[in-house]
C-alpha positions as CSV (number, residue, x, y, z in Angstrom):
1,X,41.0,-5.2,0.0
2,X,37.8,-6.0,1.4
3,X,35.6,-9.1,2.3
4,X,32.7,-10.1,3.4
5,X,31.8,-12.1,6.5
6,X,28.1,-13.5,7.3
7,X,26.4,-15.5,10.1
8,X,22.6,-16.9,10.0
9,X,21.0,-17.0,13.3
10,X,17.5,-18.3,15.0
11,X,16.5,-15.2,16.4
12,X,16.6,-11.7,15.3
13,X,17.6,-10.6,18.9
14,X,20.5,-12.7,18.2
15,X,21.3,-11.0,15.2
16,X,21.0,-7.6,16.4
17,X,23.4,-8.6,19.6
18,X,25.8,-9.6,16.6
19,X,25.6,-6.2,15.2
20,X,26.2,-4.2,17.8
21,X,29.5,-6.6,18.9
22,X,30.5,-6.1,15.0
23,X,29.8,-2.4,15.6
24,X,31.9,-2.0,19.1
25,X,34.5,-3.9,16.8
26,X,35.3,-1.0,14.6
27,X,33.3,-1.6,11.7
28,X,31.6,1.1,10.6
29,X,27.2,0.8,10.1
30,X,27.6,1.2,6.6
31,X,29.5,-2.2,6.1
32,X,26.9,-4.0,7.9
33,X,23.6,-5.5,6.6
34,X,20.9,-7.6,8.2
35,X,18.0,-9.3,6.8
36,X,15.0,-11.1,8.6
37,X,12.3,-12.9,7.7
38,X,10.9,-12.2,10.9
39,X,8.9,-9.5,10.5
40,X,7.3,-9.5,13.6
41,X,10.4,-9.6,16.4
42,X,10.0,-6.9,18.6
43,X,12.3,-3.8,17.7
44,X,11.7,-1.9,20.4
45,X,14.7,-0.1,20.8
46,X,15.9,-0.5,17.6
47,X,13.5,1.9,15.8
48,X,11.3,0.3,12.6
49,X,10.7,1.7,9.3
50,X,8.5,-1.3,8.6
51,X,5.2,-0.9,6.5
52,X,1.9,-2.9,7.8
53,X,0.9,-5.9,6.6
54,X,-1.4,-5.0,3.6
55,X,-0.9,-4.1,0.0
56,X,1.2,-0.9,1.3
57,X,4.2,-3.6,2.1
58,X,4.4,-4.5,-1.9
59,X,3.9,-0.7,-2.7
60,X,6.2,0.9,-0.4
61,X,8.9,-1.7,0.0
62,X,11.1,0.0,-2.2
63,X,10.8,3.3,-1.1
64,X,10.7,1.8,3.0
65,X,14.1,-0.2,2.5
66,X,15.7,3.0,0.6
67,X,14.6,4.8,3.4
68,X,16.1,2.4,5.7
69,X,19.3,1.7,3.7
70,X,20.0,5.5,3.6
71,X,19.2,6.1,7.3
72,X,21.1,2.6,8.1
73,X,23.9,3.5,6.4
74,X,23.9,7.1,8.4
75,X,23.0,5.9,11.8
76,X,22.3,3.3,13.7
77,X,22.0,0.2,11.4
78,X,19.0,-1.3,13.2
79,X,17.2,2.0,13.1
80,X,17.2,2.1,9.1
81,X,14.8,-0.8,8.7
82,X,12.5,-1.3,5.6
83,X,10.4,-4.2,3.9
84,X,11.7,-5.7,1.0
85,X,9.7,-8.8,-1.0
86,X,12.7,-10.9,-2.0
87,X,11.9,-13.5,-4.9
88,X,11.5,-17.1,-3.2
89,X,12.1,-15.8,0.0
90,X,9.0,-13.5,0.4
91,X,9.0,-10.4,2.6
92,X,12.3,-9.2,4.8
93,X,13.1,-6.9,6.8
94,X,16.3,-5.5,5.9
95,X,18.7,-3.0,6.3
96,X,22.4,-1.8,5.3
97,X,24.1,-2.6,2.2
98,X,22.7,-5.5,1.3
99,X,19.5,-4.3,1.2
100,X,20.1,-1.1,-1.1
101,X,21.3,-4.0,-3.1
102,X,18.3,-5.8,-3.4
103,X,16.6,-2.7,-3.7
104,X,18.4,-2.0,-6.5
105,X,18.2,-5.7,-7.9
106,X,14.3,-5.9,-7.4
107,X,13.9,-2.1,-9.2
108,X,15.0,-2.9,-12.6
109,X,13.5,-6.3,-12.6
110,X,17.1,-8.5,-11.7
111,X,16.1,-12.4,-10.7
112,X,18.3,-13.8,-8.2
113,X,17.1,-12.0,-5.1
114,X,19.0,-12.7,-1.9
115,X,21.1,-15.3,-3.5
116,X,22.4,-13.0,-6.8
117,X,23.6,-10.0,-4.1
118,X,25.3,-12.5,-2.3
119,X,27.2,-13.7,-4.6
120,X,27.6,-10.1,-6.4
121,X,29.0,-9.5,-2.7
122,X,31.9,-12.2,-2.8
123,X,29.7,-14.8,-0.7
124,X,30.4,-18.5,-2.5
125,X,27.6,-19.3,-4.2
126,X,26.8,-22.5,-2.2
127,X,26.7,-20.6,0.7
128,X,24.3,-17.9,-0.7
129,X,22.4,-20.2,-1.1
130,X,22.4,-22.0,2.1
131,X,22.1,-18.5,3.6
132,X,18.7,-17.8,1.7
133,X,17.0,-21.1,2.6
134,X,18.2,-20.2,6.0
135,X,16.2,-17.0,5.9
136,X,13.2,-18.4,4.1
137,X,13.0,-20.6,7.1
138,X,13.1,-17.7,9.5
139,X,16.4,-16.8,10.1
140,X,18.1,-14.0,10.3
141,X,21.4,-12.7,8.4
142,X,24.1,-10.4,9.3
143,X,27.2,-9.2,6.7
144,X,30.0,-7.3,7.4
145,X,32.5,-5.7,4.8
146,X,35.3,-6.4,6.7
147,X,39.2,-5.6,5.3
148,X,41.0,-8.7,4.5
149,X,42.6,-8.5,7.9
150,X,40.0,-8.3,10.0
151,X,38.3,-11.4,8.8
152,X,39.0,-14.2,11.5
153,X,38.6,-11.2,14.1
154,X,35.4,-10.3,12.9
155,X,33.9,-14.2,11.8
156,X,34.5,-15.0,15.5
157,X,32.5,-12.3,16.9
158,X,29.8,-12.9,14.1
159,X,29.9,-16.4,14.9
160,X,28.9,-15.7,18.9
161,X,24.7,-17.0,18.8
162,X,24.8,-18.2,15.3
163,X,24.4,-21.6,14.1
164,X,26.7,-23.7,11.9
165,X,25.0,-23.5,8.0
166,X,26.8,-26.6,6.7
167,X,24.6,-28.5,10.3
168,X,21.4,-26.9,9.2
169,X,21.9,-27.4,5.2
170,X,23.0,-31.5,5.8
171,X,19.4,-31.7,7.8
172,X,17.6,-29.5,5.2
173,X,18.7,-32.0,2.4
174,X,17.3,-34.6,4.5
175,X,13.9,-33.2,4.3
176,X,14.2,-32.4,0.6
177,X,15.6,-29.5,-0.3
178,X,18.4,-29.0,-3.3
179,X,20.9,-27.5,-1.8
180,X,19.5,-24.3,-4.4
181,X,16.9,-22.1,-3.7
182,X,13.7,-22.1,-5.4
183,X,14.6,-20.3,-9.1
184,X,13.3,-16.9,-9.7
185,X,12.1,-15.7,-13.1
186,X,12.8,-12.0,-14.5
187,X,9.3,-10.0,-14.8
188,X,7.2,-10.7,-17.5
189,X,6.5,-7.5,-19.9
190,X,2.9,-6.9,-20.5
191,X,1.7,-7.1,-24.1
């Protein structure tokens, strides 16, 4: 059996350390996703799939994070990068699993974005949650599929350079928010 493991961080550079430890680990590329909502961290290194910042984005985001999910998946992780517009998140950068996912989700019209693959994933749903208000606010998420036994071994490694989400949700309740993110609605059909 499998599971998965996540970590929110600040900083994408952060997140992409994480990868490579979780990598060096034993798990393979294809078991790992990341998704940013910093979509201007430097890369360099790292390759980028990413479209610019103009209609293009919307228009190729599907076919970019395909792209990047396939190559991901094949390669390097970091070097399969593609834009994705995630319902009440807005645009990602994302690669891996997770973000054929959304892909898939945001295709054939699924509401739920980030939080509904999370918890499609295994990921409690409080902590989907908590994970997408993280990256609405800027932050950066790693997953790894992880078999059952290499859980702790891999949570510690993940948890290197992140933050604690339970911290960051008590002070984001403070300032307001639900402890849910914002709701999505399917798309409307036209008439």
């Amino acid at each position: 059996m499998t599971t998965v493991v996540s970590a929110i961080y600040d900083s994408y550079g952060d997140a992409a350390a994480a990868v490579e430890r979780v990598k060096a680990a034993g798990i393979p590329a294809a078991d790992i996703s990341l998704v940013s909502n910093d979509t201007t961290a430097d890369r360099s290194g790292h390759g980028d799939y990413r479209y610019p910042a103009t209609t293009e984005a919307a228009d190729g985001a599907g076919t970019g994070a395909g792209l990047g999910a396939a190559v991901g998946a094949a390669g390097g992780l970091l070097a399969g990068l593609g834009i994705i517009a995630i319902p009440g998140v807005g645009p990602v950068v994302a690669a891996g699993w997770l973000a054929s996912t959304l892909v898939g989700a945001a295709t054939v019209g699924v509401a739920g974005g980030i939080v509904g693959a999370l918890v499609g994933a295994g990921v409690d749903e409080s902590h989907a949650h908590g994970y997408a208000e993280g990256v609405r606010r800027g932050g950066t998420l790693v997953n790894a599929r992880v078999p059952d036994a290499d859980r702790g071994r891999i949570k510690l490694i993940l948890d290197q350079g992140s933050y604690e989400l339970a911290a960051r949700d008590e002070a984001w309740r403070s300032e307001g928010w639900t402890g849910r993110s914002p709701p999505t609605s399917p798309p409307t059909s036209p008439q």
